[in-house]
C-alpha positions as CSV (number, residue, x, y, z in Angstrom):
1,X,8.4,5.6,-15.9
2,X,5.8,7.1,-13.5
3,X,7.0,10.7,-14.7
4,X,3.0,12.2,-15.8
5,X,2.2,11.1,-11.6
6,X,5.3,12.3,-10.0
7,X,4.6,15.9,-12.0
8,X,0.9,16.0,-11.4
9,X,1.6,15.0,-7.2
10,X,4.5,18.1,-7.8
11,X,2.3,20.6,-9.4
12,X,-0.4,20.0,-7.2
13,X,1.7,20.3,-4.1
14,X,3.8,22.9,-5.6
15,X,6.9,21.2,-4.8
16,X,10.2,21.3,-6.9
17,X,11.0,18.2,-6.8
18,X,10.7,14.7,-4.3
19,X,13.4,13.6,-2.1
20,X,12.4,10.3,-0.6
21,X,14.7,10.1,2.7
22,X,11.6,8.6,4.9
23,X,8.7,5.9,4.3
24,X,5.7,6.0,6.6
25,X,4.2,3.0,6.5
26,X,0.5,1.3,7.3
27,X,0.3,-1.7,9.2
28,X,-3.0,-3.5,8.7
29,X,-3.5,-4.3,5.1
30,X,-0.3,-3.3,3.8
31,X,2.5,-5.5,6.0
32,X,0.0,-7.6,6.9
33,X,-3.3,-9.0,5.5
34,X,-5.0,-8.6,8.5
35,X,-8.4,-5.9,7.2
36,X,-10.6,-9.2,6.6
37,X,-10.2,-10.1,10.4
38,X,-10.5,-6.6,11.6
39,X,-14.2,-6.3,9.9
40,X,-15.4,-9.4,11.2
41,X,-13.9,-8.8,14.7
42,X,-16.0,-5.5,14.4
43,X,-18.5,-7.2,13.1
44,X,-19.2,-9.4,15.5
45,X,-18.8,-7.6,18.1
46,X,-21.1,-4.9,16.9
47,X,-23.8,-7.5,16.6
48,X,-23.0,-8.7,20.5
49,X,-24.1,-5.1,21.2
50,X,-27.0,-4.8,19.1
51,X,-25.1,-1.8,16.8
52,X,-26.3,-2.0,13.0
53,X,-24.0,-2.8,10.7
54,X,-22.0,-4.1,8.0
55,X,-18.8,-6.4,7.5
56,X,-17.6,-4.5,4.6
57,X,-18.2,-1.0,5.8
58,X,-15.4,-1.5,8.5
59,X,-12.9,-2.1,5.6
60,X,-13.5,1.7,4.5
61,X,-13.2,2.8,8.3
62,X,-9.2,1.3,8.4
63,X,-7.4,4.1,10.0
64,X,-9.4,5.9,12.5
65,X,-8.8,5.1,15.7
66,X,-10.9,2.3,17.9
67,X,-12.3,4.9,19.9
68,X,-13.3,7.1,16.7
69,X,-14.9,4.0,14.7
70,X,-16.8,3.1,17.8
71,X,-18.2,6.8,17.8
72,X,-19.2,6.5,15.2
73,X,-21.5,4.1,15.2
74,X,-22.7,5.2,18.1
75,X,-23.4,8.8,16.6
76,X,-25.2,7.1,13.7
77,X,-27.1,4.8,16.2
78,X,-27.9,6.2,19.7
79,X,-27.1,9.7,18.0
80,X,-24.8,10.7,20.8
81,X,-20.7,10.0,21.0
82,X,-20.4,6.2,23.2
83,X,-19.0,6.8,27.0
84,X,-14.8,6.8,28.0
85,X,-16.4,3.0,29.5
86,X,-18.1,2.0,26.9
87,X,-15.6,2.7,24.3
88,X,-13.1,0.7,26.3
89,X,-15.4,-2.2,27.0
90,X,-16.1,-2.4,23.7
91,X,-12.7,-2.1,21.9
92,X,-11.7,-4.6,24.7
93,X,-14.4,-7.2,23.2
94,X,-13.1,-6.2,19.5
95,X,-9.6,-6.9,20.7
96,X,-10.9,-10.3,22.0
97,X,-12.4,-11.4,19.1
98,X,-9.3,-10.9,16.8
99,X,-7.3,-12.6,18.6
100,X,-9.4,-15.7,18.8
101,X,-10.1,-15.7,15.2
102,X,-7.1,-13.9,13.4
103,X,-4.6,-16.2,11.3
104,X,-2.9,-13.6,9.8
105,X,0.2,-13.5,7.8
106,X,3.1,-11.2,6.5
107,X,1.4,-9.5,2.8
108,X,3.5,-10.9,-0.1
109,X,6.0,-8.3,-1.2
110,X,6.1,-6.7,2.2
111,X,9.6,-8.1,3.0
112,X,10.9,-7.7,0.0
113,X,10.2,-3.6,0.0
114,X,11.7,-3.3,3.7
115,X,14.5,-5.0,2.9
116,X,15.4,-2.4,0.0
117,X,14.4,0.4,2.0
118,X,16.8,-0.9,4.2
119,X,19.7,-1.2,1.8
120,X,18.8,2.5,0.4
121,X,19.2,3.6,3.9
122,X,15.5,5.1,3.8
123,X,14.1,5.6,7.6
124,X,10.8,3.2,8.3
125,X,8.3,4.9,10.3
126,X,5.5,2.6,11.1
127,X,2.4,4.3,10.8
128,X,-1.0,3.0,12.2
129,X,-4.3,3.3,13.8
130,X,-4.4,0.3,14.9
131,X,-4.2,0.4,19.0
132,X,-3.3,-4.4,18.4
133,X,-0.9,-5.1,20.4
134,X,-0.5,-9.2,19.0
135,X,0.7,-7.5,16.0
136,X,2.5,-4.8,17.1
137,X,5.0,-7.1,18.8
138,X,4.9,-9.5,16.1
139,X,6.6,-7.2,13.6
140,X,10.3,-7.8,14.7
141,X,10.4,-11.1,14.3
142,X,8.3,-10.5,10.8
143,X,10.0,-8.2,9.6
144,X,13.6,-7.8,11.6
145,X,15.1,-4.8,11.5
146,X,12.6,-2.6,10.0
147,X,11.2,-1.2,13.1
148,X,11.4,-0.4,16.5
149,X,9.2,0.8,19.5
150,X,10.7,4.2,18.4
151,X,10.2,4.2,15.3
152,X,5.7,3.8,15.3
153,X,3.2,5.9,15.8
154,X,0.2,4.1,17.4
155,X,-2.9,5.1,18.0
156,X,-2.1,5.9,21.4
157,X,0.1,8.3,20.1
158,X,-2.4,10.6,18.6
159,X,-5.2,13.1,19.0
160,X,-6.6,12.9,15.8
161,X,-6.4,9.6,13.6
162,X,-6.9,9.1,10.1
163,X,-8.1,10.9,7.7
164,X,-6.8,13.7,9.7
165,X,-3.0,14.3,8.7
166,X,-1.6,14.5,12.5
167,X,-0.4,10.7,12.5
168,X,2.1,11.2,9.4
169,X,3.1,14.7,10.2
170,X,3.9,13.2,13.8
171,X,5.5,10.3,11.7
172,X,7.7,13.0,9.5
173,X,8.9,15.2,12.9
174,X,10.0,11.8,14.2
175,X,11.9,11.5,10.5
176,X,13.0,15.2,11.1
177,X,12.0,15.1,7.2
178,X,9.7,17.6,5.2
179,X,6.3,16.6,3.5
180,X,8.6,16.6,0.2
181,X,11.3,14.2,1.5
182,X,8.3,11.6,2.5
183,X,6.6,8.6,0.8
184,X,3.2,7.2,2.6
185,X,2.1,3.5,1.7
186,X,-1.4,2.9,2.4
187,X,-4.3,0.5,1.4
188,X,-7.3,2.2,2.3
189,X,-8.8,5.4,1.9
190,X,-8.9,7.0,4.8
191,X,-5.0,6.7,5.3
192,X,-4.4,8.3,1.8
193,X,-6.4,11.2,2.7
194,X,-4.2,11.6,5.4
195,X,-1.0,11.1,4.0
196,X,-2.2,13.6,1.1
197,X,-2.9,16.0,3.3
198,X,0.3,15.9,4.9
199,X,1.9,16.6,1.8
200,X,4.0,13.2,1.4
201,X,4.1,11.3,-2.0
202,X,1.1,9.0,-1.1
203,X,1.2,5.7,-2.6
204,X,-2.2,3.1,-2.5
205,X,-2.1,-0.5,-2.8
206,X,-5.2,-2.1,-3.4
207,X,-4.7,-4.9,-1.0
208,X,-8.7,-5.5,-0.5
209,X,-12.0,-4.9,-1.9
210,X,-11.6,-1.2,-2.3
211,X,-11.3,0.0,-5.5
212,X,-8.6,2.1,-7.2
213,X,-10.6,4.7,-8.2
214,X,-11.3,5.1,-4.5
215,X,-7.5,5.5,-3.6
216,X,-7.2,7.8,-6.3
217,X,-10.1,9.9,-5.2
218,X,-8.3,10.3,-1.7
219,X,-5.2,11.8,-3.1
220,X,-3.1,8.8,-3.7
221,X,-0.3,10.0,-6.5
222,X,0.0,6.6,-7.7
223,X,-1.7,3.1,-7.0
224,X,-0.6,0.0,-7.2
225,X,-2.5,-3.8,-7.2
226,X,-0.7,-5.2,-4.6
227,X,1.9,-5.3,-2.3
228,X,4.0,-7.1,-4.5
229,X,3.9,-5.0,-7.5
230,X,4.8,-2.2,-5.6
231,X,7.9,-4.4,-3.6
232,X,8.8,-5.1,-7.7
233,X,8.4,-1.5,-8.9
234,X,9.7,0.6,-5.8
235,X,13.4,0.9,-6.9
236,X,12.5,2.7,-9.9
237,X,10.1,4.7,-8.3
238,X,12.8,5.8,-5.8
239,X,14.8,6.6,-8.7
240,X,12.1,8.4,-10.7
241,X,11.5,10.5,-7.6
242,X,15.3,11.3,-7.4
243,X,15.5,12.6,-11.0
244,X,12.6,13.9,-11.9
245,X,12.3,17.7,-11.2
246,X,8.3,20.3,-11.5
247,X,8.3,20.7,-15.3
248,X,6.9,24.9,-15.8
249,X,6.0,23.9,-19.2
């Protein structure tokens, strides 16, 4: 099972073979099914501030940073990259509005594939764009054991967020693990891109409105329907990795 991806992700990385030792993980949309509340809190805000736009294109921004979503649409407004103030002000309002009308809760499957990872011994490195701090601190008590404050790369952490590869590549140099020994999980285009061009095994879940075919257009080597499937699947996948070696033929 999976053998035709795992040879087309190694011939077109020209690896020998994938040795999963670390998983760099999303946050929003893949532990938690939090995207619908990020585009509206964007959404609304945007409107507060007289910016065009729509709910649904924030879904296919997910992993750039606040400050790079809010330039944006700035750029494609006002033509001209939003102020150090103004992007804080209005991240600040963003922030504001998801918390007042978030209720969001753990993706199903999501427990279920940390706690294997877990029992493999496979290093978690929380992996996200998301600067949301209610969150953030939420996922010990969600999810106990998976990470810690040392183990997450933030938006704070980085110079250049997703689709640009610096957020995994920071996330496998805290792994001390090659491209080849990493798997990404990610729901959204942007982070796929990235984790592709890292060079990790990128895996998409199609946890929101965003089709397959657009995962698999970013790079993702395999895609899955949801969180669940994936949680169901992962321990032959691991094991498909493990034994499956770049077929010359």
């Amino acid at each position: 099972m999976f053998t035709d991806e795992i040879q087309a992700f190694l011939q077109r990385h020209d690896y020998m073979q994938v040795e999963p030792k670390a998983a760099l993980i999303d946050m929003d949309g893949t532990l938690y099914d939090s995207m619908p509340f990020h585009a509206k809190a964007w959404h609304m805000m945007c409107d507060e501030a007289g910016i065009p736009n729509t709910e649904d294109e924030f879904f296919l921004y997910e992993g750039r940073t606040g400050a790079s979503t809010i330039n944006l649409l700035y750029d494609r407004t006002y033509s001209h990259n939003a102020t150090d103030d103004e992007i804080e002000r209005l991240y600040h309002r963003k922030t504001e509005i998801f918390r007042d009308i978030a209720h969001v809760n753990k993706m199903p499957g999501a427990e279920q594939l940390l706690l294997f990872m877990q029992q493999i011994e496979m290093q978690r490195i929380l992996v996200t764009g998301s600067g949301q701090r209610s969150l953030i601190d939420r996922l010990e008590r969600d999810f106990p054991g998976s990470f810690t404050p040392e183990t997450m790369i933030t938006a704070k952490d980085v110079t250049h967020g997703k689709p640009h590869p610096e957020p995994y590549l920071m996330a496998m140099k805290l792994a001390k693990v090659q491209p080849w020994q990493s798997v990404v999980i990610e729901n959204a285009p942007l982070g796929v891109e990235a984790g592709d061009a890292a060079g990790a095994f990128t895996i998409g879940v199609t946890t929101g409105p965003i089709p397959r075919a657009e995962l698999e257009k970013a790079g993702a080597a395999i895609v899955f329907d949801s969180m669940q499937e994936l949680a169901d699947k992962f321990p032959v996948l691991v094991y498909s990795l493990i034994t499956t070696s770049r077929n010359f033929n």
